[in-house]
C-alpha positions as a Markdown table, in Angstrom:
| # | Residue | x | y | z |
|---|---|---|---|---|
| 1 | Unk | 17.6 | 24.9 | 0.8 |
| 2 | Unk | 14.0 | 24.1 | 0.1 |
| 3 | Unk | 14.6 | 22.2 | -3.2 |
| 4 | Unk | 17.7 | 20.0 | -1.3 |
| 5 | Unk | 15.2 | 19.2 | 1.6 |
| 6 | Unk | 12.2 | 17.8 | -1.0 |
| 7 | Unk | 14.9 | 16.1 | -3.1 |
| 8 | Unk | 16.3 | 14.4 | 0.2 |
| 9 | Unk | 12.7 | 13.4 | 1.4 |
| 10 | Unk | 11.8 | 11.9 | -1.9 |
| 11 | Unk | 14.9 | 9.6 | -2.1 |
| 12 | Unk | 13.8 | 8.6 | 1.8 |
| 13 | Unk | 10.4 | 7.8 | 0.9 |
| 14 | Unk | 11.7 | 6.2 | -2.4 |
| 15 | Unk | 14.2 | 4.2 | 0.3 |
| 16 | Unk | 11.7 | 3.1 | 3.0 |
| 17 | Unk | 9.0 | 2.3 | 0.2 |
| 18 | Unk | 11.3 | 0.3 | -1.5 |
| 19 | Unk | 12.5 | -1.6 | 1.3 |
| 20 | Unk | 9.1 | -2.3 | 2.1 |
| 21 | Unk | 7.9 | -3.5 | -1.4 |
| 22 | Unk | 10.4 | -5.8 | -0.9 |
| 23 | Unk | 9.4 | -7.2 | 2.8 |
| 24 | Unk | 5.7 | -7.2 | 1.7 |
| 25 | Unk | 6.4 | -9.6 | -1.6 |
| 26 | Unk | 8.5 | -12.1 | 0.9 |
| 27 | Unk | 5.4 | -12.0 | 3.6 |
| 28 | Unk | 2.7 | -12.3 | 1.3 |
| 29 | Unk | 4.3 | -15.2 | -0.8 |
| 30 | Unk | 5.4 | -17.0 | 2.8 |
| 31 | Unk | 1.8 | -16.1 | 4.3 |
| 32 | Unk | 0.0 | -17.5 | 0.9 |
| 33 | Unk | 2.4 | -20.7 | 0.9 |
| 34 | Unk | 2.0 | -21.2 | 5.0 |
| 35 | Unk | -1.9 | -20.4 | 4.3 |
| 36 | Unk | -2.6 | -23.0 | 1.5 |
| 37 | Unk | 0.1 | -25.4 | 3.1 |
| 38 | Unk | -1.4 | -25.2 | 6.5 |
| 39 | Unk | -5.3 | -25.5 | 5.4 |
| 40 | Unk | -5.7 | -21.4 | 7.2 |
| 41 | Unk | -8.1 | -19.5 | 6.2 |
| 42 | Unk | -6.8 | -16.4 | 8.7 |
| 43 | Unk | -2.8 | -17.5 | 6.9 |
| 44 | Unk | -4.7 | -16.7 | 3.5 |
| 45 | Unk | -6.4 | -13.6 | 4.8 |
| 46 | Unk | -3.0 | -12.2 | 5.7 |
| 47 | Unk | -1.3 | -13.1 | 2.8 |
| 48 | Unk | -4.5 | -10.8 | 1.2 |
| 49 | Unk | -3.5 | -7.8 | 3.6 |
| 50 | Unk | 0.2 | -8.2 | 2.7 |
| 51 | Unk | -0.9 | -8.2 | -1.0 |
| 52 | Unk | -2.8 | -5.3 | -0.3 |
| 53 | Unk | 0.1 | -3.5 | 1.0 |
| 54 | Unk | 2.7 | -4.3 | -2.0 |
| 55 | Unk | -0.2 | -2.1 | -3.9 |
| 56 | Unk | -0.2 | 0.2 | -2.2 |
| 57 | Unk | 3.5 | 0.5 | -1.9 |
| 58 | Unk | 3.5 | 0.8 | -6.2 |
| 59 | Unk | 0.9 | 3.9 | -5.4 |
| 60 | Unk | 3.1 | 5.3 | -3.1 |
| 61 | Unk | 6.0 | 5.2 | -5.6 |
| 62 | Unk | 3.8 | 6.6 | -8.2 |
| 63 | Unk | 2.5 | 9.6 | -6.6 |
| 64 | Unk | 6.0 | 10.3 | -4.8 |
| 65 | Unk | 7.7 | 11.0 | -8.3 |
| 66 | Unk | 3.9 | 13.1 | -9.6 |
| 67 | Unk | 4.4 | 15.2 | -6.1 |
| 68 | Unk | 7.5 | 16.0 | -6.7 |
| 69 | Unk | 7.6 | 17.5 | -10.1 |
| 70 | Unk | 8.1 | 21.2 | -9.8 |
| 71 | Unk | 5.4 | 24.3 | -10.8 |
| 72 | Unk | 4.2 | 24.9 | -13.6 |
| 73 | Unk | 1.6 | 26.7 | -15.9 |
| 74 | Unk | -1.0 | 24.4 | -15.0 |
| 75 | Unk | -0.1 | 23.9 | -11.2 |
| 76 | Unk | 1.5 | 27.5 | -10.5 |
| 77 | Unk | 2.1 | 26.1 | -6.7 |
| 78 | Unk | 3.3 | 22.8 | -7.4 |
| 79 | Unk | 1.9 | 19.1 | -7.4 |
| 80 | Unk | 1.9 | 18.4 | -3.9 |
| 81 | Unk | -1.7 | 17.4 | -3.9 |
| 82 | Unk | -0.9 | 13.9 | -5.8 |
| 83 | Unk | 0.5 | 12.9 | -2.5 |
| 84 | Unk | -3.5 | 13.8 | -0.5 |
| 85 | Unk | -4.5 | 11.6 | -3.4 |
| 86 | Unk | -2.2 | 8.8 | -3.1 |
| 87 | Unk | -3.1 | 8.7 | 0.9 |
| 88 | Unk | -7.0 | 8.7 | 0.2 |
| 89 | Unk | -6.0 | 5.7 | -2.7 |
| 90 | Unk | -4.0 | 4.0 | 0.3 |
| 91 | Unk | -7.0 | 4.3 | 2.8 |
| 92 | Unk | -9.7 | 3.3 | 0.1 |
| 93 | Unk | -7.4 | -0.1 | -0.4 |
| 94 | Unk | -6.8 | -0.6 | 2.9 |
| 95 | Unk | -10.6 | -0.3 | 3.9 |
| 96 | Unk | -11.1 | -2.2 | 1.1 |
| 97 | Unk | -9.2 | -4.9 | 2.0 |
| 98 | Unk | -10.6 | -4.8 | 5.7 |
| 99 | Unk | -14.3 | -5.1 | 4.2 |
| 100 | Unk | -13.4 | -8.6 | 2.1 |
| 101 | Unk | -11.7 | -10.3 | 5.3 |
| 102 | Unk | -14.6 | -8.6 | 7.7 |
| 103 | Unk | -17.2 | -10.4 | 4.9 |
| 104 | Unk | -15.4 | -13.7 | 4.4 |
| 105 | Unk | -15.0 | -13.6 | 8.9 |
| 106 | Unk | -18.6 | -13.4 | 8.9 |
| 107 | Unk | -19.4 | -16.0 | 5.8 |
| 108 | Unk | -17.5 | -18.2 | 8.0 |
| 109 | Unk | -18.9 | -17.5 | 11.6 |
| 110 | Unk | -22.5 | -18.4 | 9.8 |
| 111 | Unk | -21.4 | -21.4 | 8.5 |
| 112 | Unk | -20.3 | -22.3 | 11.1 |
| 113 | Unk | -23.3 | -21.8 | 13.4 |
């Protein structure tokens, strides 16, 4: 029961990640076009986020398959920890990407002043 319910939440998250990854290529491409097109700054700066997100979304995948490998000698109760890893990896690019747009929103406030 236990082994069916991981092996069914792994293919989800493998679904939903992948549908995703796909979503976040066509968003950041359109953004980056619609940014460079349209002379926006804040277009660009999205397009950024939704490149941040597409990483992320290869993380995901990553640690997903590392999770769900089974115990062993080394890891008598499993590898479930890669996944605690893979969120902290997730938040670290995420506040990443938050401090370059918070940076470059600044930059250009002064500038402008």
């Amino acid at each position: 029961m236990a082994v069916t319910f991981f092996m069914n939440r792994e293919k989800e998250i493998y679904r939903v990640t992948l549908a995703g990854t796909v979503v976040n290529v066509l968003l950041t491409v359109f953004k980056f076009v619609a940014g460079v097109l349209g002379a926006s700054a804040a277009m660009i700066a999205d397009a950024l986020h939704s490149l941040s997100d597409l990483l992320t979304d290869f993380v995901v995948l990553l640690f997903v398959k590392l999770s769900s490998r089974p115990a062993d000698s080394d890891h008598p109760y499993g590898h479930g920890k890669y996944e605690t890893l893979a969120t902290a990896m997730v938040a670290i690019a995420l506040l990443a990407a938050g401090g370059v747009l918070l940076a470059e929103g600044v930059q250009k406030i002064v500038a402008g002043l």
